[in-house]
C-alpha positions in Angstrom: -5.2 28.1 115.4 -6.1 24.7 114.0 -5.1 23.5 110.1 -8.6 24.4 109.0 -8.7 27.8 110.3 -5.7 29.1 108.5 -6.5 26.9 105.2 -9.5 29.2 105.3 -8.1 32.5 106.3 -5.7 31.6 103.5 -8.4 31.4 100.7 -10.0 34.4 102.1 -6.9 36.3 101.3 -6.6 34.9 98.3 -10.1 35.8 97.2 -9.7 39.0 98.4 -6.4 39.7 96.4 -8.2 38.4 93.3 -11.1 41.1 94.2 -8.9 43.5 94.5 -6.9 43.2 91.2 -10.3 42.9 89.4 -11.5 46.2 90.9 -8.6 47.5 89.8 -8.5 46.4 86.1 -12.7 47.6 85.9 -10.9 50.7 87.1 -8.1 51.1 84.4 -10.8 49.9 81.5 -13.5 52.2 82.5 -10.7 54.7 82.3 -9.3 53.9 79.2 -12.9 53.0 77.6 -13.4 57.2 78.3 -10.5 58.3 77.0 -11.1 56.1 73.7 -15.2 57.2 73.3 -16.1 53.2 74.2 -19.4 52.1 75.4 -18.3 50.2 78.8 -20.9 47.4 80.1 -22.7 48.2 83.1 -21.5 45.0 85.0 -17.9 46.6 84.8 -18.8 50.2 85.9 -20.8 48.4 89.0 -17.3 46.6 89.7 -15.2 50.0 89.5 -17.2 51.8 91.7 -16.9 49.1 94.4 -14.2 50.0 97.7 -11.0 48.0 97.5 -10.8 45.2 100.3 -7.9 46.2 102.7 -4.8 44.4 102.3 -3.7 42.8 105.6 0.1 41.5 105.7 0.7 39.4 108.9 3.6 39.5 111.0 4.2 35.3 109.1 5.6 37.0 106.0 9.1 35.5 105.6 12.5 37.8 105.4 14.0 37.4 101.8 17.9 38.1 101.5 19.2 39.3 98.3 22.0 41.1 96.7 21.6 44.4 95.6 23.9 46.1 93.0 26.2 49.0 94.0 26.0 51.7 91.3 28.9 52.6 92.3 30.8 50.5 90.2 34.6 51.2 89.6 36.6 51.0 85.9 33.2 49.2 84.9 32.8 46.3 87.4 29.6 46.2 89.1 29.8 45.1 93.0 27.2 43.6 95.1 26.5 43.8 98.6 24.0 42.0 100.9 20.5 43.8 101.8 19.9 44.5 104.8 16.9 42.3 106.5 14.0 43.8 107.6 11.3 41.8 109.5 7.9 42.7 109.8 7.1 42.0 113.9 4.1 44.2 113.6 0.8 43.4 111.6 0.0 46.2 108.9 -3.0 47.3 107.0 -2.9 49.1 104.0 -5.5 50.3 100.9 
């Protein structure tokens, strides 16, 4: 793939993440505008009733290594041991 092509593919993600988590929040007010006996503006019903964008994660997503705490902690000292990796080799959709 050329620069160009994953600038863009990288601002369609982005747009569709932002597209997302505005569906989502028309969602939650719509919701909440019920529960309280609020008038809700047409514009943001239209946007709640509209299907979520996929998420697509490529197999690029970099492994992060942190430490995770042990609960099992002894006489009150709290030890830490090293995730274990995990890479993503396979390209996964979710909704």
């Amino acid at each position: 793939m050329t620069e160009q092509s994953n600038t863009d593919k990288a601002h369609k993600d982005q747009v569709f993440r932002k597209l997302r988590r505005e569906i989502l929040a028309a969602r939650l007010k719509v919701t909440l505008d019920e529960q309280l006996k609020r008038p809700t503006s047409p514009t943001v019903k239209k946007l709640s009733a509209m299907k979520l964008p996929a998420i697509v994660r490529t197999a690029e997503v970099p492994v992060v290594t942190t430490n995770k705490v042990d609960k099992r902690a002894a006489g009150g000292k709290v030890h830490y041991s090293a995730a274990k990796q995990q890479s993503r080799s396979t390209r996964r959709m979710a909704s």
